[in-house]
C-alpha positions in Angstrom: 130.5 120.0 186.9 130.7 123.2 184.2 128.2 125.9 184.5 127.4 127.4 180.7 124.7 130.0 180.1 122.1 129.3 177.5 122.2 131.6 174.6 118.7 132.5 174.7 118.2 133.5 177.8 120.8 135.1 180.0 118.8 134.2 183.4 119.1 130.7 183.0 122.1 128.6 183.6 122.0 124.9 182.1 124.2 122.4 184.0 126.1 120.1 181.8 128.1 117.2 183.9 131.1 115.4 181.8 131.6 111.6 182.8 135.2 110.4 182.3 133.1 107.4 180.9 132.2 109.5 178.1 135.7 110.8 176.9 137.6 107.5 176.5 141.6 107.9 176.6 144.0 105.4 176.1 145.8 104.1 179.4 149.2 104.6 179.4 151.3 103.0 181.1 154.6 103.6 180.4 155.6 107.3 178.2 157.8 105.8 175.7 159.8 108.3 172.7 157.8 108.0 169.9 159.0 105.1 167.1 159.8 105.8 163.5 159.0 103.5 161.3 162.3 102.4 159.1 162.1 103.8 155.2 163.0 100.6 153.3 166.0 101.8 150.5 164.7 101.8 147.4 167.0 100.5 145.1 167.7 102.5 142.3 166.1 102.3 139.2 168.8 101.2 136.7 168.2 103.4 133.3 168.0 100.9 130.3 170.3 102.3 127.8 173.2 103.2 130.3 173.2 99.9 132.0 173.8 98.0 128.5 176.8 100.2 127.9 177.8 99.6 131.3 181.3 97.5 132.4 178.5 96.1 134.9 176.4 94.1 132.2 179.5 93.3 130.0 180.7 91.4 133.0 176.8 89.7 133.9 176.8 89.0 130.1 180.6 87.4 129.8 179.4 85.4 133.0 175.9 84.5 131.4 178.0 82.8 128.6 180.3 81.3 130.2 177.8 79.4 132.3 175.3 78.8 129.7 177.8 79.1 126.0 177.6 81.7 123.4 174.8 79.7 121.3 171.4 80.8 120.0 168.9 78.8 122.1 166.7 78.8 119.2 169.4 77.7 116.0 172.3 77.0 117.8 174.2 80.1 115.8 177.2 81.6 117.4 177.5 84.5 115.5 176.0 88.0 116.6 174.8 87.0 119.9 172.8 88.7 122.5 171.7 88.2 125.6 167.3 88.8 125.5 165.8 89.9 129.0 163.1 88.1 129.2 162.2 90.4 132.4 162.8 93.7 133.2 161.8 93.6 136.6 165.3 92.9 138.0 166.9 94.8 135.6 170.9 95.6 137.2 170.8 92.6 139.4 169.0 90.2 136.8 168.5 85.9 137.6 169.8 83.2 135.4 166.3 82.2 134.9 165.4 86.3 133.3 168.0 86.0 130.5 168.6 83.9 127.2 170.6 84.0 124.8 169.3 84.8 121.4 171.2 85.5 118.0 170.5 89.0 116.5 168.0 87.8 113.8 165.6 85.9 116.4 166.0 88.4 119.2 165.1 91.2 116.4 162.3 88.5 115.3 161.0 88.2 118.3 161.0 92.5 119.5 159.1 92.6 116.2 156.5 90.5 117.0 156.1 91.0 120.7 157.5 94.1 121.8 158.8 95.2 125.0 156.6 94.7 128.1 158.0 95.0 131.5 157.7 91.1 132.2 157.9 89.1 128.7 158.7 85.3 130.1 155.5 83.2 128.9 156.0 85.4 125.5 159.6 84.3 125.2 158.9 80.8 125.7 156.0 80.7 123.6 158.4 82.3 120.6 161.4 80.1 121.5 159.4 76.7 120.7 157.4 77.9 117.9 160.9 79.1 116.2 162.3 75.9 117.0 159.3 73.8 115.8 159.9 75.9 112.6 163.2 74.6 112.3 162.5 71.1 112.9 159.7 70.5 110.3 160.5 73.6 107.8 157.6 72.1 105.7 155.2 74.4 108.0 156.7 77.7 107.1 
């Protein structure tokens, strides 16, 4: 029981009972050091430019041919050859399944049409067979 006097008149004192029933607090059982949650590691953005320049992609790109061969998916060309991302999203630790390889005049070909977006798969397809439909019936140029 608390006793507090009534701002209008001094005289009178207003009980006020607090119930334990109204002030809810958690049970404890157990007082246990508080947990931090774990940070998940970022992993490091990989800079475009200075990743192709890197010994890092030489080595994913020598390995990409190997597996795959140093031919234009599009012509069959083996001459100025690139390897085309056709995602960025795993950009330093890239999938078989995110690169192609493309010969300089299609990969600029296709750049010039589409652009660069951060996830270009369906657009690569789409390019691929149109380029190679082009180059089985020429007659629809």
């Amino acid at each position: 029981m608390v006793l507090i006097k009534n701002g209008s008149s001094p005289d009178r004192v207003l009980r006020v009972e607090y119930r334990a029933a109204f002030f809810k607090r958690p049970r404890v059982s157990k007082i246990w050091p508080a947990r931090r949650k774990k940070k998940k590691r970022r992993q490091k953005r990989t800079h475009y430019s200075s990743y192709i320049k890197s010994n890092r992609w030489r080595d994913r790109r020598i390995a990409y041919y190997r597996t795959y061969g140093k031919t234009c998916i599009i012509c069959g060309g083996a001459k100025r050859m690139t390897v085309h991302h056709m995602s960025y999203r795993h950009l330093g630790y890239e999938h078989d399944a995110d690169l192609v390889a493309l010969c300089w005049d299609h990969h600029d070909a296709f750049h010039d049409e589409y652009g660069v977006k951060l996830d270009m798969k369906a657009e690569t397809v789409a390019f691929i067979e149109e380029q190679q439909q082009l180059l089985e019936f020429p007659q629809f140029r």
